[in-house]
N, C-alpha and C positions, 0 to 999 in steps of 0.2 A: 652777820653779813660778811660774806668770804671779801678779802682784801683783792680790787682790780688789779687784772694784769698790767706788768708794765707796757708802755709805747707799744700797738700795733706794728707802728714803722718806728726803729728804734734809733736813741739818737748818732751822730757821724761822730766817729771818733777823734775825728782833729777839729770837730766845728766848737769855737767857743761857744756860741750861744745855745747848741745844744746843749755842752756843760753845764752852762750859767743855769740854763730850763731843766736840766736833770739833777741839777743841786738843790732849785724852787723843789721841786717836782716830792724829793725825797723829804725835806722840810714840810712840805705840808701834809704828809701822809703819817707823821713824825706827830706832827700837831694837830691830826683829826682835820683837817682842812682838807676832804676828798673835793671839794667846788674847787681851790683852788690845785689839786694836783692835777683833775681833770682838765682845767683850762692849760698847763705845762704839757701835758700830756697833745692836748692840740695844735696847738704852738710849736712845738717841735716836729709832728707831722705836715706841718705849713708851711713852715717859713725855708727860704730857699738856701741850701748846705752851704758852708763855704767851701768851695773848693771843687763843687760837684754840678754836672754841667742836667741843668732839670728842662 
């Protein structure tokens, strides 16, 4: 099975919590946890950027 692309929408470069979700994100892909990168992966297309007017 080919390894998913990263983020669709990919994350903001000054938003912490995209960091924080892009650091899960590589961690679980690290540990065979593709359920949990997938759910990082969504979470960072969701939640509202800091700094960025949605």
């Amino acid at each position: 099975m080919a390894a998913p692309t990263p983020h669709p929408i990919g994350p903001s470069g000054d938003c912490r919590t995209c960091a924080k979700l892009s650091r899960e994100e590589r961690e679980a892909v690290a540990c065979g946890d593709q359920s949990r990168a997938t759910d990082c992966r969504v979470l960072i297309a969701r939640h509202p950027h800091e700094g960025a007017a949605r």
